[in-house]
C-alpha positions as CSV (number, residue, x, y, z in Angstrom):
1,X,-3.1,11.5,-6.9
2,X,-0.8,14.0,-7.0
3,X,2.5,14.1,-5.0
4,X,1.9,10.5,-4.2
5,X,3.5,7.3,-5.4
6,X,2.1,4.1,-5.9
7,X,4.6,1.8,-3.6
8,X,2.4,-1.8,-3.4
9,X,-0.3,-3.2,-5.2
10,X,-2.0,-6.2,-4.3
11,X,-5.1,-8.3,-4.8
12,X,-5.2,-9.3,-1.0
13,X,-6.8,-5.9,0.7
14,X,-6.4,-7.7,4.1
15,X,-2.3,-7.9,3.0
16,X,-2.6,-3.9,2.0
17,X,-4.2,-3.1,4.9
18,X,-1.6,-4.7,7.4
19,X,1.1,-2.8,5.5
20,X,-0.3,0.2,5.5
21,X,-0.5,-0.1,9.6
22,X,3.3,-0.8,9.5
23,X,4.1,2.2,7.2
24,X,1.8,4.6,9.5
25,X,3.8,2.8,13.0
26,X,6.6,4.1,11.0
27,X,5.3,7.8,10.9
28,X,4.7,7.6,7.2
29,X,1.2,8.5,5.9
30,X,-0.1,6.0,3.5
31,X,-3.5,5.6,1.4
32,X,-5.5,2.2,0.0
33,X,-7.3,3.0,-3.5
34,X,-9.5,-0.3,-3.9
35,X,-10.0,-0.8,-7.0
36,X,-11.8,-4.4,-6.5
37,X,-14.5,-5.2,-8.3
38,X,-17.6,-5.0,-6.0
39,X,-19.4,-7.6,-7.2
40,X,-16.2,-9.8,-8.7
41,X,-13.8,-9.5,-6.2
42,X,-11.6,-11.4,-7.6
43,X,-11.0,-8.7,-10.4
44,X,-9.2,-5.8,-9.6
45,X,-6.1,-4.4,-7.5
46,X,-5.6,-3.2,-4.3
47,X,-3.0,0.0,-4.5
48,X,-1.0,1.8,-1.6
49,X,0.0,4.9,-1.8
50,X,2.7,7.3,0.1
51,X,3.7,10.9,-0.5
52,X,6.6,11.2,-2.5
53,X,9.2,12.0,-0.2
54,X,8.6,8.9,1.6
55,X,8.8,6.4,-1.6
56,X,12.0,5.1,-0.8
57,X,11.8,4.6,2.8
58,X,8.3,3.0,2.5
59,X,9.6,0.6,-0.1
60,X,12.6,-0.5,2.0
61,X,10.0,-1.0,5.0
62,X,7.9,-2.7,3.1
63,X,10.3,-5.0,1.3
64,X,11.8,-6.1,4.9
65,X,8.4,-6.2,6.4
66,X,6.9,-9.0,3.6
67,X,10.1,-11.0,4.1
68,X,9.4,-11.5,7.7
Protein backbone atom coordinates (compact mmCIF):
# COMPACT_ATOMS: atom_id res chain seq x y z
CA UNK A 1 0.00 0.00 0.00
CA UNK A 2 1.48 2.92 -0.96
CA UNK A 3 1.52 6.21 1.06
CA UNK A 4 0.24 4.20 4.02
CA UNK A 5 1.92 2.98 7.19
CA UNK A 6 1.36 -0.02 9.02
CA UNK A 7 0.62 1.53 12.77
CA UNK A 8 -0.97 -1.92 14.63
CA UNK A 9 -0.89 -5.41 13.99
CA UNK A 10 -2.73 -7.81 15.83
CA UNK A 11 -4.16 -11.32 15.94
CA UNK A 12 -7.43 -10.14 17.67
CA UNK A 13 -9.51 -8.63 14.50
CA UNK A 14 -12.32 -7.72 16.97
CA UNK A 15 -9.23 -5.53 18.92
CA UNK A 16 -8.24 -3.99 15.20
CA UNK A 17 -11.52 -3.29 14.49
CA UNK A 18 -12.43 -1.23 17.74
CA UNK A 19 -9.22 0.80 17.03
CA UNK A 20 -9.80 1.52 13.87
CA UNK A 21 -13.34 3.17 15.00
CA UNK A 22 -11.37 5.35 17.47
CA UNK A 23 -8.82 6.42 14.83
CA UNK A 24 -11.77 7.27 12.27
CA UNK A 25 -13.86 9.30 15.55
CA UNK A 26 -10.53 10.99 15.44
CA UNK A 27 -10.91 12.14 11.69
CA UNK A 28 -8.10 9.83 10.60
CA UNK A 29 -8.80 7.34 7.78
CA UNK A 30 -7.58 3.95 8.63
CA UNK A 31 -7.64 0.39 6.78
CA UNK A 32 -7.70 -3.52 8.24
CA UNK A 33 -5.61 -5.98 5.78
CA UNK A 34 -6.73 -9.51 7.37
CA UNK A 35 -4.39 -11.57 6.72
CA UNK A 36 -5.93 -14.61 8.93
CA UNK A 37 -5.88 -17.76 7.81
CA UNK A 38 -9.50 -18.69 6.72
CA UNK A 39 -9.53 -21.95 7.68
CA UNK A 40 -6.74 -21.58 10.71
CA UNK A 41 -7.57 -18.62 12.32
CA UNK A 42 -5.35 -18.89 14.61
CA UNK A 43 -2.46 -18.26 11.95
CA UNK A 44 -2.07 -15.01 10.63
CA UNK A 45 -2.04 -11.12 11.57
CA UNK A 46 -4.45 -8.66 11.61
CA UNK A 47 -2.78 -5.18 10.21
CA UNK A 48 -4.01 -1.46 10.41
CA UNK A 49 -3.17 0.93 8.27
CA UNK A 50 -3.19 5.00 8.07
CA UNK A 51 -1.97 7.34 5.50
CA UNK A 52 1.33 8.58 6.16
CA UNK A 53 0.82 11.96 7.37
CA UNK A 54 -1.24 10.58 10.12
CA UNK A 55 1.43 7.93 11.49
CA UNK A 56 2.34 9.77 14.37
CA UNK A 57 -0.83 11.06 15.57
CA UNK A 58 -2.52 7.55 15.07
CA UNK A 59 0.20 5.99 17.08
CA UNK A 60 -0.10 8.37 20.03
CA UNK A 61 -3.98 7.73 19.87
CA UNK A 62 -3.57 4.44 19.72
CA UNK A 63 -0.96 3.92 22.37
CA UNK A 64 -3.28 6.10 25.00
CA UNK A 65 -6.35 4.41 23.74
CA UNK A 66 -4.94 0.54 24.61
CA UNK A 67 -3.77 1.83 27.98
CA UNK A 68 -7.29 2.79 28.96
Amino acid sequence: MENWTKVLETTDLQHAELMRSVLINEGIEAVIINQKDSSYTVFGSVLLYVPDEFVAQASEILKNSEGE
